[in-house]
C-alpha positions as CSV (number, residue, x, y, z in Angstrom):
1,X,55.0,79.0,-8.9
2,X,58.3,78.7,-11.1
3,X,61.7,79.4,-10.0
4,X,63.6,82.7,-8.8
5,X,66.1,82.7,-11.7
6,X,64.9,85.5,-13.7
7,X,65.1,87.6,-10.5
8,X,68.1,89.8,-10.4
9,X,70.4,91.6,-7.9
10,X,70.2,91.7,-4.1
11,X,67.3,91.8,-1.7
12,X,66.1,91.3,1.4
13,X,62.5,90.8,2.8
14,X,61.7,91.8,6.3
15,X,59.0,89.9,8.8
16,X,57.3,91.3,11.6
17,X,54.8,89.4,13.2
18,X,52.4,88.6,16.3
19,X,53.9,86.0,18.4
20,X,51.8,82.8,17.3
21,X,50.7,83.8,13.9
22,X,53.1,81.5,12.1
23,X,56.1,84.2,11.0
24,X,59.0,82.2,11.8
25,X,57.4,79.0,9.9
26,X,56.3,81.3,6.8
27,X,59.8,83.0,6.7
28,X,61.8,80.2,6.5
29,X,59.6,78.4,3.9
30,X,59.3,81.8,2.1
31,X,63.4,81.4,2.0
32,X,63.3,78.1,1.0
33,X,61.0,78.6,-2.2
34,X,62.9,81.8,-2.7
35,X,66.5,79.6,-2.7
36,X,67.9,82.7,0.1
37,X,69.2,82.5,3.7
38,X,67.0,82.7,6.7
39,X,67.8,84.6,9.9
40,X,66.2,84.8,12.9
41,X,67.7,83.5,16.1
42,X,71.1,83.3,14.2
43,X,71.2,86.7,14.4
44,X,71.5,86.2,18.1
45,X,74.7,83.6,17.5
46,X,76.2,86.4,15.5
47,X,75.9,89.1,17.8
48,X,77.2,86.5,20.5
49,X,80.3,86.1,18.3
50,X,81.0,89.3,17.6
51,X,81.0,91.0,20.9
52,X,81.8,88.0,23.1
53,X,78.5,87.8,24.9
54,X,77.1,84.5,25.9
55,X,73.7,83.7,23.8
56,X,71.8,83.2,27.1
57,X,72.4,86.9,27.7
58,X,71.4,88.5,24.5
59,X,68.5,86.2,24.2
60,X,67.1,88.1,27.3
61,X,67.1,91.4,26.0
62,X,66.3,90.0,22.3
63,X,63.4,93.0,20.8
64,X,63.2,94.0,24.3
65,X,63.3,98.6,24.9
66,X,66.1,99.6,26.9
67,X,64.2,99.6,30.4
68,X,64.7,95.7,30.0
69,X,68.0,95.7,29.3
70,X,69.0,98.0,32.5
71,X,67.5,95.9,34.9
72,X,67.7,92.1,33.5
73,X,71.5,91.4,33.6
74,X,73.1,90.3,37.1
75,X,74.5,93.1,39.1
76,X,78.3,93.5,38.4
77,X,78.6,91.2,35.2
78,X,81.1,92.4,32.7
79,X,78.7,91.6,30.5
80,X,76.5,94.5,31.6
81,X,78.1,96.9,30.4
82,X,77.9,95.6,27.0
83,X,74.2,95.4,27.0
84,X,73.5,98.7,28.8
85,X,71.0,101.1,26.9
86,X,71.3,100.8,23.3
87,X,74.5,98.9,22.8
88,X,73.0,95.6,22.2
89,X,70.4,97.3,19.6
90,X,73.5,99.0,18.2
91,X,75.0,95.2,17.9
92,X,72.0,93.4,16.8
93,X,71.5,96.4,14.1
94,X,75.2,95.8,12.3
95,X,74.8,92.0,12.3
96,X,72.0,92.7,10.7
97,X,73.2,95.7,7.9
98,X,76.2,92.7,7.3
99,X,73.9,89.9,7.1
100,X,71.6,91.7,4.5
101,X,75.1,92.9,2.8
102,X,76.1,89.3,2.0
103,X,73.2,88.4,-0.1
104,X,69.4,87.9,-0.5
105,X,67.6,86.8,2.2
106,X,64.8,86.7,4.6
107,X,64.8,88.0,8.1
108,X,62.4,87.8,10.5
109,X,61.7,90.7,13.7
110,X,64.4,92.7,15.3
111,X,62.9,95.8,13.4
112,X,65.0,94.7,10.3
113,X,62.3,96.7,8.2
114,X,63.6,100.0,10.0
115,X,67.4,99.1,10.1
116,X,67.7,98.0,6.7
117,X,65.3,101.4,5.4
118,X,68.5,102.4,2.7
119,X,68.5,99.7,1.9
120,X,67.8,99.2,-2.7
121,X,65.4,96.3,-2.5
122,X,64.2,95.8,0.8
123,X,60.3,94.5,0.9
124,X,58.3,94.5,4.2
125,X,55.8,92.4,5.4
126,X,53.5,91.7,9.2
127,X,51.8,88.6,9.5
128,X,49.0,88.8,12.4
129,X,46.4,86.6,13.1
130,X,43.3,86.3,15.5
131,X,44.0,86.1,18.9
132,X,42.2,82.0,18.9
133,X,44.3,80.7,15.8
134,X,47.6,82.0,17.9
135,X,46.2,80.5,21.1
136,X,46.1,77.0,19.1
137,X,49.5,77.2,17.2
138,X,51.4,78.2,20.8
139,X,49.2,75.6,22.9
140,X,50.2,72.8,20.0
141,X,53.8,74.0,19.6
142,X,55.1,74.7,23.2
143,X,52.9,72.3,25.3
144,X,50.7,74.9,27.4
145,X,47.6,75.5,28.6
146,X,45.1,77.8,26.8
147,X,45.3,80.5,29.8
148,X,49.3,79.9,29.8
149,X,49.3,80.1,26.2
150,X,47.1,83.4,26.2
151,X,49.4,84.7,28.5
152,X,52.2,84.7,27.1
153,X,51.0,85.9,23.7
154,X,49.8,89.1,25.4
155,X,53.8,89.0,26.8
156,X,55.6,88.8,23.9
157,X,53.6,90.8,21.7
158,X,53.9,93.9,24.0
159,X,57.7,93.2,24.3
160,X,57.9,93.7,20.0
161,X,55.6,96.6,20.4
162,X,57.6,98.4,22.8
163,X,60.8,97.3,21.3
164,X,60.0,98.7,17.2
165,X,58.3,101.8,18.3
166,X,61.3,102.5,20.7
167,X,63.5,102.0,18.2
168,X,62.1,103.0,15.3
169,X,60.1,106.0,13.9
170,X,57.1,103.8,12.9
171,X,54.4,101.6,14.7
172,X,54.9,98.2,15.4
173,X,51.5,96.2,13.6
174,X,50.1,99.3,11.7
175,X,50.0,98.8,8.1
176,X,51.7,101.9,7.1
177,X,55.1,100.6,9.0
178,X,55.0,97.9,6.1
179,X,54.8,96.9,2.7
180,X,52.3,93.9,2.8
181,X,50.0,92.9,5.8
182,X,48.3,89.5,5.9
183,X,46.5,87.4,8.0
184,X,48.3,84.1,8.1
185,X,44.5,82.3,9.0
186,X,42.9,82.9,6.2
187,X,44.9,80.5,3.9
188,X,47.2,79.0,6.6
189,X,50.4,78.9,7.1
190,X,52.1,77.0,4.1
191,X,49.5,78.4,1.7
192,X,50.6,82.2,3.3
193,X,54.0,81.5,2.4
194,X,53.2,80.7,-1.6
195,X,51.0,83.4,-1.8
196,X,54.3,85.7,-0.3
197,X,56.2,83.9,-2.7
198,X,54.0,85.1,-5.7
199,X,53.7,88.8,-4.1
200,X,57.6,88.9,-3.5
201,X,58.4,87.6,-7.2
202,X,55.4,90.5,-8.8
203,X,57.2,93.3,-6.8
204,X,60.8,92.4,-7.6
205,X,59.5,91.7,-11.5
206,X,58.3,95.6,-11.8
């Protein structure tokens, strides 16, 4: 595949994705061949730095709409009033505007695609798969039953979908929203992350 040296200047690629297809695997692979940072739940330790809140907090209202956030946080907590509405998005959104500001990298969810829209050299990819290979990955990788496992894909996945198209002025899994949509079963999951590599590498070549 060769190396990233002839590639030049800043950029950021952007990963949405259906919980169990393999996006957080691909993207940190797809940051390794590409020699860039990786973000994805470190974005939650930054926003927990910066405004103070405890992790455990912001990790229940992570790519969750606002309805969530009014109603999950205990009654009274100082904490509340950090998180109410669209503060935490406002948060998560300028960790994410500095993060990409630092250097090239690869971040995954959190409707980066939308937040970072100005941004020069920004390339956006969704990575879905059929509902069986995602049942397998999250039965394998969390220990759960196929019903359990089934279930909670159907969770999460609504949560992102409510989340982006609250947020943003696009839709969460249509093709249009992004640059590049593939099916991570088709080559699996390593083999999706060379062929991103190669597709990355061709667009920031042009």
């Amino acid at each position: 595949m060769g190396n990233t040296k002839d590639i030049k200047g800043n950029f950021v690629i952007t990963i949405g994705r259906e919980f169990g297809s393999g996006g957080h695997s691909i993207g940190k692979m797809l940051a390794e061949m590409l020699k860039v940072d990786f973000y994805d739940s470190e974005i939650i330790d930054e926003a927990s730095k910066r405004s103070g809140v405890c992790t455990s907090y912001l990790e229940k209202a992570d790519e969750k709409a606002p309805n969530f956030l009014e109603y999950a946080l205990f009654s009274g907590s100082n904490q509340e009033n950090i998180l109410s509405s669209g503060n935490f998005y406002v948060l998560q959104s300028n960790v994410i505007l500095n993060l990409a500001g630092k250097g090239s990298c690869v971040i995954v969810g959190r409707s980066a695609d939308y937040i970072l829209r100005n941004h020069p050299c920004c390339i956006n990819l969704f990575i879905s798969s059929p509902l069986d290979f995602r049942i397998r990955n999250v039965m394998q990788r969390m220990n759960l039953s196929e019903d359990a496992a089934k279930v909670m894909i159907e969770r999460k996945d609504r949560s992102r979908m409510k989340f982006y198209n609250f947020y943003t002025e696009k839709e969460w899994g249509n093709a249009t929203s992004y640059d590049l949509c593939i099916d991570s079963s088709i080559l699996g999951i390593q083999n999706t992350a060379f062929f991103l590599r190669q597709f990355v590498k061709e667009v920031l070549e042009r």
